[in-house]
PDB file of N, CA, C, O and CB in Angstrom:
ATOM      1  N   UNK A   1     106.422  88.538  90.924  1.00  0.00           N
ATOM      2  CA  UNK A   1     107.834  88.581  90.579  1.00  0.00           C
ATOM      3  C   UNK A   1     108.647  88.110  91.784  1.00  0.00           C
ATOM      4  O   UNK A   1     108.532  88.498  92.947  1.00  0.00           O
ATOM      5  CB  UNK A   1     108.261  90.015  90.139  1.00  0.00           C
ATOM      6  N   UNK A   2     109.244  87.468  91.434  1.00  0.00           N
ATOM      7  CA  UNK A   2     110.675  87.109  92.571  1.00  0.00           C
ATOM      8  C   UNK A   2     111.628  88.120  92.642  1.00  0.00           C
ATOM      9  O   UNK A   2     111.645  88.938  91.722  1.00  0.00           O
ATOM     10  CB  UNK A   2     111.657  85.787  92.138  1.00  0.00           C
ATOM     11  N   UNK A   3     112.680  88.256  93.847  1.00  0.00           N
ATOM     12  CA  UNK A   3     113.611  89.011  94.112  1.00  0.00           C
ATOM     13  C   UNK A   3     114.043  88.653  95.126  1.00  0.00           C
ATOM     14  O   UNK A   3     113.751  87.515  95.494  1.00  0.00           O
ATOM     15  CB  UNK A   3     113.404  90.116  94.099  1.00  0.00           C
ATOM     16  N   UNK A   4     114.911  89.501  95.968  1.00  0.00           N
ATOM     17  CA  UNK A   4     116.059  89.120  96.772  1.00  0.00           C
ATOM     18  C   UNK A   4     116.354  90.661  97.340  1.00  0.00           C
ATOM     19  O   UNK A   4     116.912  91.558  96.707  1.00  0.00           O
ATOM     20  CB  UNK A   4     117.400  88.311  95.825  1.00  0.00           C
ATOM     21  N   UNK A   5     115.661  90.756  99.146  1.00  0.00           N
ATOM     22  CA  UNK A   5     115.717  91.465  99.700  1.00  0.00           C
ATOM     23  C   UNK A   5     117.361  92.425 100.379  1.00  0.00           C
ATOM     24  O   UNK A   5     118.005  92.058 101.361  1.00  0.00           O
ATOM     25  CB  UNK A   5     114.889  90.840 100.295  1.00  0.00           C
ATOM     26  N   UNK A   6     117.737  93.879  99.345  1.00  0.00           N
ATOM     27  CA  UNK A   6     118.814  94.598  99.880  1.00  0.00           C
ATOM     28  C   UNK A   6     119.228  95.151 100.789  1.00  0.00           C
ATOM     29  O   UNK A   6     120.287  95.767 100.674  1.00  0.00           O
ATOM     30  CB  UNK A   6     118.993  95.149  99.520  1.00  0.00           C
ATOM     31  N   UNK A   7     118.513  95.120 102.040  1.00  0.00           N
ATOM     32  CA  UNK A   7     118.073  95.221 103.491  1.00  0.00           C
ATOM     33  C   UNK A   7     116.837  95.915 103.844  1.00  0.00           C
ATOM     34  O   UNK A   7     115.932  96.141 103.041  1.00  0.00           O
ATOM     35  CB  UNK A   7     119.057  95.859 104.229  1.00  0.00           C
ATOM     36  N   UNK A   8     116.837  96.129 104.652  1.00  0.00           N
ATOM     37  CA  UNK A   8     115.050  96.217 105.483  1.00  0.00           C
ATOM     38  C   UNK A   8     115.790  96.576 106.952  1.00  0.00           C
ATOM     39  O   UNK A   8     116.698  96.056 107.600  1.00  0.00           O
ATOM     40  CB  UNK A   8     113.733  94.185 105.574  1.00  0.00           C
ATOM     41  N   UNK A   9     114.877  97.795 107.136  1.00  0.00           N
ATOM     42  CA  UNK A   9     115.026  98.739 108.388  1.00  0.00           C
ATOM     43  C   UNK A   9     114.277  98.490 109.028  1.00  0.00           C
ATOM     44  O   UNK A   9     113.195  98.871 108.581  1.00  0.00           O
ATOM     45  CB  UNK A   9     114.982 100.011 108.363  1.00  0.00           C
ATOM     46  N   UNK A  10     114.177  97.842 110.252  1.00  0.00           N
ATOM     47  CA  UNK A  10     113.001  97.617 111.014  1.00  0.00           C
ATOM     48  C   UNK A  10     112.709  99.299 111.691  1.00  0.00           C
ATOM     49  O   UNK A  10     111.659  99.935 111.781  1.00  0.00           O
ATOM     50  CB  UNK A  10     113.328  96.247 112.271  1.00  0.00           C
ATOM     51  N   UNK A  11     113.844  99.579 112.013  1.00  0.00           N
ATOM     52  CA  UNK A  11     113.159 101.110 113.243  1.00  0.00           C
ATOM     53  C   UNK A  11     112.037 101.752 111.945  1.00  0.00           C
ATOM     54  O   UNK A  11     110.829 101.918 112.115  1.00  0.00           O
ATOM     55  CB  UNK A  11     114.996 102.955 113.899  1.00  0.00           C
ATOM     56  N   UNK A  12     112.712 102.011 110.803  1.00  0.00           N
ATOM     57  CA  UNK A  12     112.221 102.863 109.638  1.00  0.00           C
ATOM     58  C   UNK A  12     111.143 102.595 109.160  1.00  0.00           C
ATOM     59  O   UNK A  12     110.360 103.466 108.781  1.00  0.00           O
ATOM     60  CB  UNK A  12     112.944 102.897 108.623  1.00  0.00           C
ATOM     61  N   UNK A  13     110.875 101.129 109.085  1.00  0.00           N
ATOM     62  CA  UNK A  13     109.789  99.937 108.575  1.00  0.00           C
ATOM     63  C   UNK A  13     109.563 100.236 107.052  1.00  0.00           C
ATOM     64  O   UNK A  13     108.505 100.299 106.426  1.00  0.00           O
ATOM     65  CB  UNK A  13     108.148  99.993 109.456  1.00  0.00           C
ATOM     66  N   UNK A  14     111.305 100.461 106.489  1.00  0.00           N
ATOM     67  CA  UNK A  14     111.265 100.553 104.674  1.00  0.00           C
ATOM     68  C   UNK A  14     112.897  99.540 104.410  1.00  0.00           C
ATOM     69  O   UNK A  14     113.872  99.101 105.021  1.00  0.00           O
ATOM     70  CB  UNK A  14     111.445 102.886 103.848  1.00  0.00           C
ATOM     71  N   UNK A  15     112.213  99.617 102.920  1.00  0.00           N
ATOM     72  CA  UNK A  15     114.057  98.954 102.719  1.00  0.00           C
ATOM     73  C   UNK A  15     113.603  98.726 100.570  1.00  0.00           C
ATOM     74  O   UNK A  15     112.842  99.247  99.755  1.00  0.00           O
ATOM     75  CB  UNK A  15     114.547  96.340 104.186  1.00  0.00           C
ATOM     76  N   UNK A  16     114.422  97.887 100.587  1.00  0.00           N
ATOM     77  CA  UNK A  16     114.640  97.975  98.448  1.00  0.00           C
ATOM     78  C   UNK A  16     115.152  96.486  98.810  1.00  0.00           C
ATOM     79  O   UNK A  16     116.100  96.090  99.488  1.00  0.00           O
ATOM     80  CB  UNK A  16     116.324  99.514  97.252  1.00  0.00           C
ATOM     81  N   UNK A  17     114.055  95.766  98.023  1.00  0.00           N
ATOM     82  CA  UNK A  17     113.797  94.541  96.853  1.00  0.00           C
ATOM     83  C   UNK A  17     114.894  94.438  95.537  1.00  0.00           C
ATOM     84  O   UNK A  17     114.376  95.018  94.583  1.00  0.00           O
ATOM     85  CB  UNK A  17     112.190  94.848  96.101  1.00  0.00           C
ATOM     86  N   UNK A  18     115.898  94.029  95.268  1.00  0.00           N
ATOM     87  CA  UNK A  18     116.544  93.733  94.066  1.00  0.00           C
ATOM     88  C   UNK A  18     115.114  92.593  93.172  1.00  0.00           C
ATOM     89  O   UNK A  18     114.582  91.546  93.539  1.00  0.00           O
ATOM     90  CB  UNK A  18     118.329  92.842  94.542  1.00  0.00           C
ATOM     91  N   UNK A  19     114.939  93.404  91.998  1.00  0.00           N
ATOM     92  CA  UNK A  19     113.985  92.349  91.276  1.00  0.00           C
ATOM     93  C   UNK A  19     114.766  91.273  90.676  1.00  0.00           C
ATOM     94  O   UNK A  19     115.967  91.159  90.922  1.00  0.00           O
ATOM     95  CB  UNK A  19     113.104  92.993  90.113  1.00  0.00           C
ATOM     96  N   UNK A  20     114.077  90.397  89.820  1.00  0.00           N
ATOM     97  CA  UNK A  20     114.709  89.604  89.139  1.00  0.00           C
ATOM     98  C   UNK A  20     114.900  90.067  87.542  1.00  0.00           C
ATOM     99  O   UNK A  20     115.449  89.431  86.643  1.00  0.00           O
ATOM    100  CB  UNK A  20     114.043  88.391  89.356  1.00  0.00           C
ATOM    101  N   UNK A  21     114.357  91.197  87.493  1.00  0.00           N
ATOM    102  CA  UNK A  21     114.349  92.151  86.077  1.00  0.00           C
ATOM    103  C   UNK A  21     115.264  93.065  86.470  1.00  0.00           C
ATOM    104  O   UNK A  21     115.299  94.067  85.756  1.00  0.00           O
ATOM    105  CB  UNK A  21     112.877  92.952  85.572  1.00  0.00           C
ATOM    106  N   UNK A  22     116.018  93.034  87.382  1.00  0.00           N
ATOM    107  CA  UNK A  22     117.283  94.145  87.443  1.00  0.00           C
ATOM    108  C   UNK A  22     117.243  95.422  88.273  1.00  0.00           C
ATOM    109  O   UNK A  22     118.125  96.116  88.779  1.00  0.00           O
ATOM    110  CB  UNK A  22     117.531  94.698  86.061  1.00  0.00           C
ATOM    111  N   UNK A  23     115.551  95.512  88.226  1.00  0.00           N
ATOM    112  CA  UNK A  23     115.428  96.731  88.980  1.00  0.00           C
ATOM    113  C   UNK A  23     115.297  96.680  90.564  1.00  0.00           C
ATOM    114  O   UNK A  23     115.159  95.562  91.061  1.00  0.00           O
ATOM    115  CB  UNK A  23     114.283  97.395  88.455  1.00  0.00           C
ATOM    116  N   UNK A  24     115.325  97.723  91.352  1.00  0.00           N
ATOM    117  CA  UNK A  24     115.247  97.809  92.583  1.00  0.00           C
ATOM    118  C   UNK A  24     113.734  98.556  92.816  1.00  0.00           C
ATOM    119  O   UNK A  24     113.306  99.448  92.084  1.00  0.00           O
ATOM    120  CB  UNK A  24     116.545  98.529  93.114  1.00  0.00           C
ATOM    121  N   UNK A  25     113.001  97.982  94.024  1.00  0.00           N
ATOM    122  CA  UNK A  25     111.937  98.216  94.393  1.00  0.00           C
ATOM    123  C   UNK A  25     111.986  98.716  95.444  1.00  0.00           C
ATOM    124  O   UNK A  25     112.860  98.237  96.166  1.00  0.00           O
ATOM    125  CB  UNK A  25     111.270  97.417  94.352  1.00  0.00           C
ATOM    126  N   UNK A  26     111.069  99.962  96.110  1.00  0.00           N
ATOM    127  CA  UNK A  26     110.975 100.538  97.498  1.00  0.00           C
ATOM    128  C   UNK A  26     110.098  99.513  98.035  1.00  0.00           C
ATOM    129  O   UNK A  26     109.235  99.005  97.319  1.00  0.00           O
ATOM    130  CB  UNK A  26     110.386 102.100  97.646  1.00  0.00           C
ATOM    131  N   UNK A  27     110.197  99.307  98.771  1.00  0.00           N
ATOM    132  CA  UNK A  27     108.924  98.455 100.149  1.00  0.00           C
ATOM    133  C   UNK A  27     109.096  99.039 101.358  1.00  0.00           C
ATOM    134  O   UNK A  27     110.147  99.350 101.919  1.00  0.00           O
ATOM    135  CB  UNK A  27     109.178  96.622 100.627  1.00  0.00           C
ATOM    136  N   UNK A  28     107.751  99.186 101.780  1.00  0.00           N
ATOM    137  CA  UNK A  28     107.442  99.626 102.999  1.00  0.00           C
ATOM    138  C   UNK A  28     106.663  98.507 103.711  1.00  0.00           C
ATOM    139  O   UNK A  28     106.209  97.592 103.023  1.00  0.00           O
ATOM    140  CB  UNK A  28     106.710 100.906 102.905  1.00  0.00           C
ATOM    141  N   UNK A  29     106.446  98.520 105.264  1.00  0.00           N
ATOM    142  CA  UNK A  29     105.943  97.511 106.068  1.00  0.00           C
ATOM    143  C   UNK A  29     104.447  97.543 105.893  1.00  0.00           C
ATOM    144  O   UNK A  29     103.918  96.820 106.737  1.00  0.00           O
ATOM    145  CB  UNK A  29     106.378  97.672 107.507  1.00  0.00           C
ATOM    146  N   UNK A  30     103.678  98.063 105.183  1.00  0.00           N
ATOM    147  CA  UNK A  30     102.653  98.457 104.867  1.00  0.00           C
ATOM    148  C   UNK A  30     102.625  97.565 103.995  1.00  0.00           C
ATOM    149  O   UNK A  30     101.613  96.948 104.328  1.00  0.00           O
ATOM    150  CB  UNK A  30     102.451  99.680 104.620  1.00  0.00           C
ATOM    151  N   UNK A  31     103.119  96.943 102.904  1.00  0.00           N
ATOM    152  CA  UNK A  31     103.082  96.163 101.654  1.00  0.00           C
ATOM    153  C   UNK A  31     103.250  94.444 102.180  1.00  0.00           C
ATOM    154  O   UNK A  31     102.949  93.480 101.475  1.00  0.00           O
ATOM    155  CB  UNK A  31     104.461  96.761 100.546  1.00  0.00           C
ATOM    156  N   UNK A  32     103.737  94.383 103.416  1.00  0.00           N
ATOM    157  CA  UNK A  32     104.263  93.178 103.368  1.00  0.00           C
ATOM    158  C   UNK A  32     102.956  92.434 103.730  1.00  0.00           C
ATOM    159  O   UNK A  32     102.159  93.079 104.411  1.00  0.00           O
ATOM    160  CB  UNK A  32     105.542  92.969 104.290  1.00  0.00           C
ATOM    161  N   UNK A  33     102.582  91.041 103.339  1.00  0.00           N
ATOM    162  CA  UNK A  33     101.748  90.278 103.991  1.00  0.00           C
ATOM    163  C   UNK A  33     101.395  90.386 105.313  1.00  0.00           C
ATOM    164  O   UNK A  33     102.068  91.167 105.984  1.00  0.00           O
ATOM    165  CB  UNK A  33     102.095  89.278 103.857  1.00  0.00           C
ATOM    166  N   UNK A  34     100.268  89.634 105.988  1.00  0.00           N
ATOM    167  CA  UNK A  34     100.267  89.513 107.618  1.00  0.00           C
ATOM    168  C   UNK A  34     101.640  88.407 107.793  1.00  0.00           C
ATOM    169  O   UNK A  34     102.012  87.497 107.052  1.00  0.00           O
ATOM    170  CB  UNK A  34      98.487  88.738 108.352  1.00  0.00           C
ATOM    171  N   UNK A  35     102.095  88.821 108.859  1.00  0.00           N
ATOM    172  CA  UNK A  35     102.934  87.744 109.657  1.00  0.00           C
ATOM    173  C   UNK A  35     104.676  87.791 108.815  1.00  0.00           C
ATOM    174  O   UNK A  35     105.676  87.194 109.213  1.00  0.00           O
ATOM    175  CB  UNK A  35     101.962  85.884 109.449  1.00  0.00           C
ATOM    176  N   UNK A  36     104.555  88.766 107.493  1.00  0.00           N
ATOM    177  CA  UNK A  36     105.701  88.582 107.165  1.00  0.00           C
ATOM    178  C   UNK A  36     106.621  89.777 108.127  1.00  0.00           C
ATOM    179  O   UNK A  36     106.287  90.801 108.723  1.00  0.00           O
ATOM    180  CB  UNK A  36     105.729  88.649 105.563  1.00  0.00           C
ATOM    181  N   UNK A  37     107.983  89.029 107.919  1.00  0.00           N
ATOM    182  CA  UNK A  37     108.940  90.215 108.421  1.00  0.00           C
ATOM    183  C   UNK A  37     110.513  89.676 107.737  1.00  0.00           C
ATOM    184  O   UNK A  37     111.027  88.558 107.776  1.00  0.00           O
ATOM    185  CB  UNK A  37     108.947  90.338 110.464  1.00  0.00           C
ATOM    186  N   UNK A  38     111.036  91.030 107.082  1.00  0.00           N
ATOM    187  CA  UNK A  38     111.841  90.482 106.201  1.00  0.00           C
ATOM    188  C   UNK A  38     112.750  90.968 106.666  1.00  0.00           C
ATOM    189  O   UNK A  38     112.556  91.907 107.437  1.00  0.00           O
ATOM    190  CB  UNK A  38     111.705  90.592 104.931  1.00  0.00           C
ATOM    191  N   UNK A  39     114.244  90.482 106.358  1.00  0.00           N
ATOM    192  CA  UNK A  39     115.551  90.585 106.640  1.00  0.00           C
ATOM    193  C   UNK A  39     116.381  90.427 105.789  1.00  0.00           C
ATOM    194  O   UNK A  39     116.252  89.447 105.056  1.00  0.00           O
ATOM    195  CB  UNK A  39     115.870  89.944 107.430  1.00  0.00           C
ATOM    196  N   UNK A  40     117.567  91.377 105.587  1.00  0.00           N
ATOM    197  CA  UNK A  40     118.296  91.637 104.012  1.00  0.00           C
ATOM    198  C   UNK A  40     118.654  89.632 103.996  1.00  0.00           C
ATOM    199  O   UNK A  40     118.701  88.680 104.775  1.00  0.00           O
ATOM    200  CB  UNK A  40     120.360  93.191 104.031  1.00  0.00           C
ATOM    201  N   UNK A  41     118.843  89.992 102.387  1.00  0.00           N
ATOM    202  CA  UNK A  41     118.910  88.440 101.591  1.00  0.00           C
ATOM    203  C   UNK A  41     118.088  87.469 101.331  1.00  0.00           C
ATOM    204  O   UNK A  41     118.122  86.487 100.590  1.00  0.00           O
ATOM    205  CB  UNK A  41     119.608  87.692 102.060  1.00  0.00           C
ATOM    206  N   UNK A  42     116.946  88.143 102.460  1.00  0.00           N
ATOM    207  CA  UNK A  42     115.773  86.797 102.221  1.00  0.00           C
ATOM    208  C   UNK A  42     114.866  87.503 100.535  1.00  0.00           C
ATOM    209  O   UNK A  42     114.606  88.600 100.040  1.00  0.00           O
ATOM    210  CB  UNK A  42     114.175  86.679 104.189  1.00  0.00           C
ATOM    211  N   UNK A  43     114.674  85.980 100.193  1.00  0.00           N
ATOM    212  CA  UNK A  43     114.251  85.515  98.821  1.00  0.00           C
ATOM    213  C   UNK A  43     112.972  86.020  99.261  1.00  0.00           C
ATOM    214  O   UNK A  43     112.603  85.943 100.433  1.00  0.00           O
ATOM    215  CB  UNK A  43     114.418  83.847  98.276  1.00  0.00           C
ATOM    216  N   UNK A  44     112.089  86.691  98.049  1.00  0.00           N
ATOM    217  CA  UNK A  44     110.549  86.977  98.502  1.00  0.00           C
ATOM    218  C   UNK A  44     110.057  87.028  96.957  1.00  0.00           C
ATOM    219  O   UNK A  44     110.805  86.958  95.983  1.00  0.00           O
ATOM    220  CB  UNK A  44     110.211  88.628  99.557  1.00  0.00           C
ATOM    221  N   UNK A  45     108.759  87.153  96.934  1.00  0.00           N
ATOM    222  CA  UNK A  45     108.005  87.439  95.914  1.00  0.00           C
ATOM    223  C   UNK A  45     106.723  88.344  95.812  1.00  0.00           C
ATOM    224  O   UNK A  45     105.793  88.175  96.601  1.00  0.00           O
ATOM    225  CB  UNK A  45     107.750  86.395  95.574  1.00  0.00           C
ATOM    226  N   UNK A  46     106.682  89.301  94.839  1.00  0.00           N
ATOM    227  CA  UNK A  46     106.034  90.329  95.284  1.00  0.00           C
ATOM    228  C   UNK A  46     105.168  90.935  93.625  1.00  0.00           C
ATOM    229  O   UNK A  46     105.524  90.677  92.475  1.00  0.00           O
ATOM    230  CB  UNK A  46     107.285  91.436  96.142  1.00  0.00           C
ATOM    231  N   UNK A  47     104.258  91.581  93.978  1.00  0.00           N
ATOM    232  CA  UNK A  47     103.459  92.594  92.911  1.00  0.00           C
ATOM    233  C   UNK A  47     104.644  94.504  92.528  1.00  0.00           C
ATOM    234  O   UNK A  47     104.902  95.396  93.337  1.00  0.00           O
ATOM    235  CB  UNK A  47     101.402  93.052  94.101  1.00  0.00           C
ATOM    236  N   UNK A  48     104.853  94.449  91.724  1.00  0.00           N
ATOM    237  CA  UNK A  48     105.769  95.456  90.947  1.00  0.00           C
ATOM    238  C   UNK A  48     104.465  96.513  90.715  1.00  0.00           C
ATOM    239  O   UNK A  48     103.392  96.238  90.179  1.00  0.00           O
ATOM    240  CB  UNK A  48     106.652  94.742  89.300  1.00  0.00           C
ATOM    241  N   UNK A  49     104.877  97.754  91.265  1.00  0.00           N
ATOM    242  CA  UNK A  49     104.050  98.605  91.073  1.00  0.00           C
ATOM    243  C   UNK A  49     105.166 100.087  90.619  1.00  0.00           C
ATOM    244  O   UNK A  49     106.358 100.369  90.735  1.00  0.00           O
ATOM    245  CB  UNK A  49     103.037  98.630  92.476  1.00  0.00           C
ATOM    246  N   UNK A  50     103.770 100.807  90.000  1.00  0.00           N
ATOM    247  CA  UNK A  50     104.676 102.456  89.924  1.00  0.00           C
ATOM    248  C   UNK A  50     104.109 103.331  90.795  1.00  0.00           C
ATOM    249  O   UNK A  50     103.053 103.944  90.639  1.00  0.00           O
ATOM    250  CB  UNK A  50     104.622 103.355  88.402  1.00  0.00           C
ATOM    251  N   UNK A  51     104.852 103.363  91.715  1.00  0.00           N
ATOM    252  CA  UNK A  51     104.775 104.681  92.584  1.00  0.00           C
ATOM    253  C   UNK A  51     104.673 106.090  92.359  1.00  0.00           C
ATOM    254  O   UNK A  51     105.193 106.514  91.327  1.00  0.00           O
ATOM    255  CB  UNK A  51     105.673 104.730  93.185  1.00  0.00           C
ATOM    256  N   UNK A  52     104.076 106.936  93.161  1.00  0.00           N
ATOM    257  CA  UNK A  52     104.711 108.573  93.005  1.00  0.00           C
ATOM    258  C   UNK A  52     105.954 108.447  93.080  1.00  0.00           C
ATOM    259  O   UNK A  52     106.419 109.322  92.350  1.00  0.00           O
ATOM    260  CB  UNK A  52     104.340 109.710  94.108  1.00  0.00           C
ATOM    261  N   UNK A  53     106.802 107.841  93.558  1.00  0.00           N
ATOM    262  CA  UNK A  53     108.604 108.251  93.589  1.00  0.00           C
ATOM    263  C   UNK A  53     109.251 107.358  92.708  1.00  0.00           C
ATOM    264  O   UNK A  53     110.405 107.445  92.287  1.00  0.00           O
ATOM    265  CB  UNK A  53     109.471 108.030  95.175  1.00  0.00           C
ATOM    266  N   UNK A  54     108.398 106.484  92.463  1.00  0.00           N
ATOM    267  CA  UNK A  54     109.244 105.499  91.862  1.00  0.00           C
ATOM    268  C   UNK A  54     108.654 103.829  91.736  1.00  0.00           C
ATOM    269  O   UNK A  54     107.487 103.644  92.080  1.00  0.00           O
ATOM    270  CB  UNK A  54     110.556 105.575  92.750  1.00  0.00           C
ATOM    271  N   UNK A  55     109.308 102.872  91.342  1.00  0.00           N
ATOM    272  CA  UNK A  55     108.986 101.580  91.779  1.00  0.00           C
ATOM    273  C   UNK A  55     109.034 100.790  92.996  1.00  0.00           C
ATOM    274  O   UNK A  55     110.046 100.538  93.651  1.00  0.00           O
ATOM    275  CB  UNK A  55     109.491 101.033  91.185  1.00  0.00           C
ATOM    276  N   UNK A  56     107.894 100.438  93.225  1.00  0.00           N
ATOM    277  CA  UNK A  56     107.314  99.474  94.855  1.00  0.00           C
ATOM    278  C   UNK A  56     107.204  98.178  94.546  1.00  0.00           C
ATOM    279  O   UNK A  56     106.996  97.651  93.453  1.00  0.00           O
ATOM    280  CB  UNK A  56     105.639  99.837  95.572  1.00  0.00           C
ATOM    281  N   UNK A  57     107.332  97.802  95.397  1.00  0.00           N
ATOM    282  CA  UNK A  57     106.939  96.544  95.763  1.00  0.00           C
ATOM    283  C   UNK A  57     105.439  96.262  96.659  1.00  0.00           C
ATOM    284  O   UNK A  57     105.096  97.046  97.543  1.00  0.00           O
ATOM    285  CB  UNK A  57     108.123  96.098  96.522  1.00  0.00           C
ATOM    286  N   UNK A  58     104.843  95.376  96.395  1.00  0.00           N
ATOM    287  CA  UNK A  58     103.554  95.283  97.420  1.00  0.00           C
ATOM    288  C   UNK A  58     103.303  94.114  97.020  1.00  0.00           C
ATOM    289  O   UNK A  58     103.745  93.678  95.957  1.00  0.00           O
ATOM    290  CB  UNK A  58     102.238  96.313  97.354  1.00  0.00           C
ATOM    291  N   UNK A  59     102.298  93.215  98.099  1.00  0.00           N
ATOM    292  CA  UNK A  59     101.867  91.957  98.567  1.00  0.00           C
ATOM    293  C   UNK A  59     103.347  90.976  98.268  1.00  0.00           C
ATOM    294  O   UNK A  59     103.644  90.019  97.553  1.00  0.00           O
ATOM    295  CB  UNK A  59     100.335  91.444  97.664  1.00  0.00           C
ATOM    296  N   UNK A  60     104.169  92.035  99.480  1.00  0.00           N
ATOM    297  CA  UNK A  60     105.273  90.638  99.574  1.00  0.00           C
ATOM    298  C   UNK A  60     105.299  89.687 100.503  1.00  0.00           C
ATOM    299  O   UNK A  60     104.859  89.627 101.651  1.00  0.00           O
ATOM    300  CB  UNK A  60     106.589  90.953  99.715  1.00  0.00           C
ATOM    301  N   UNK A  61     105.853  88.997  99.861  1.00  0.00           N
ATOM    302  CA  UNK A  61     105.936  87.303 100.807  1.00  0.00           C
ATOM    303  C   UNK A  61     107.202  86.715 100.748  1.00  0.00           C
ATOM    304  O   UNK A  61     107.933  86.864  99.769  1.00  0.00           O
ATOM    305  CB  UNK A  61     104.915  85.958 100.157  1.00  0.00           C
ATOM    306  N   UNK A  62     107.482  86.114 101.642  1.00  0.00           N
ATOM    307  CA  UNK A  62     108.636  85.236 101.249  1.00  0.00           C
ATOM    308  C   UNK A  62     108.518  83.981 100.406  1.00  0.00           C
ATOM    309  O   UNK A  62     107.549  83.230 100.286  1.00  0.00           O
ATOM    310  CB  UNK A  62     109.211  84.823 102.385  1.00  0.00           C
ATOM    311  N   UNK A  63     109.698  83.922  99.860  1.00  0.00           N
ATOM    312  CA  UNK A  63     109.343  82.828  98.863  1.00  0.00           C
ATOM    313  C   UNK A  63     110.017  81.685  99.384  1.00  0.00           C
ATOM    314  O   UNK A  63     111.222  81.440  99.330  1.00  0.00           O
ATOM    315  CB  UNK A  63     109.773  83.109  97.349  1.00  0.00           C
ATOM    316  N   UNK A  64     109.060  80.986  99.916  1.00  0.00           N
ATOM    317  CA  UNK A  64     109.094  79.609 100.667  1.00  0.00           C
ATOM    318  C   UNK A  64     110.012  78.448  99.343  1.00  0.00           C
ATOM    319  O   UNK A  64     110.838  77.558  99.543  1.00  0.00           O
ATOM    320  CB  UNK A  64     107.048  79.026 101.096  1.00  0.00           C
ATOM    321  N   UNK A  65     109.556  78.841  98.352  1.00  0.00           N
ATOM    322  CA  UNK A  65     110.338  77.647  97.405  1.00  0.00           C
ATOM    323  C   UNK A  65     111.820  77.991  96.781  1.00  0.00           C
ATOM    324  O   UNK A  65     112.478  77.235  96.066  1.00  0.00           O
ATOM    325  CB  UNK A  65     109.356  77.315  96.016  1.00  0.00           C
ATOM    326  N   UNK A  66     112.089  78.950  97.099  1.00  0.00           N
ATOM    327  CA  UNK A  66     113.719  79.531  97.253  1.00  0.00           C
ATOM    328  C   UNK A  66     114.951  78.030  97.370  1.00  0.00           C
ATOM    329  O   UNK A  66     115.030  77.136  98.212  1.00  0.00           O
ATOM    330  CB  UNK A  66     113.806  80.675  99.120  1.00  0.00           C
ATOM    331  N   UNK A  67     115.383  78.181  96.702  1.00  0.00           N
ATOM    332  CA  UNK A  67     116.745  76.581  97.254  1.00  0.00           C
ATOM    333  C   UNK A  67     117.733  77.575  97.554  1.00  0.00           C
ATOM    334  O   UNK A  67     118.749  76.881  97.548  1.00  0.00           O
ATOM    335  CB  UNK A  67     117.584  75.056  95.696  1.00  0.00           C
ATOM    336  N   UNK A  68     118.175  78.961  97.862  1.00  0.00           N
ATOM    337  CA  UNK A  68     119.214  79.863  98.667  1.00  0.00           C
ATOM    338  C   UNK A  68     118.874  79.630  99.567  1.00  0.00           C
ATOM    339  O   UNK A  68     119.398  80.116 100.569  1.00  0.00           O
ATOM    340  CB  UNK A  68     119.405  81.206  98.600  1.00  0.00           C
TER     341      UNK A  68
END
């Protein structure tokens, strides 16, 4: 799924994914690819999961083919 990162805490190493289905996703630095590091607004694409708390995000990446 594609989405569009609502900020990202580096001290915290969490932040929320806006999906492209409307919903918002938790991500933690644990989920992200090697070498990724994300920063609110950047475009990414990711696996939609159900959490104990809620909806995650995991194996995110940035989405290199983004035209934003």
């Amino acid at each position: 799924m594609k989405g569009k990162v609502k900020f990202f805490n580096d001290a915290k190493s969490f932040g929320f994914i806006a999906g492209e289905d409307g919903k918002e996703y938790f991500v933690h630095r644990s989920a992200l690819k090697e070498g990724v590091h994300l920063r609110d607004d950047d475009a990414v694409t990711f696996d939609p999961e159900q959490g104990d708390r809620g909806l995650k995000a995991v194996n995110v990446a940035l989405d290199n083919e983004s035209s934003e």
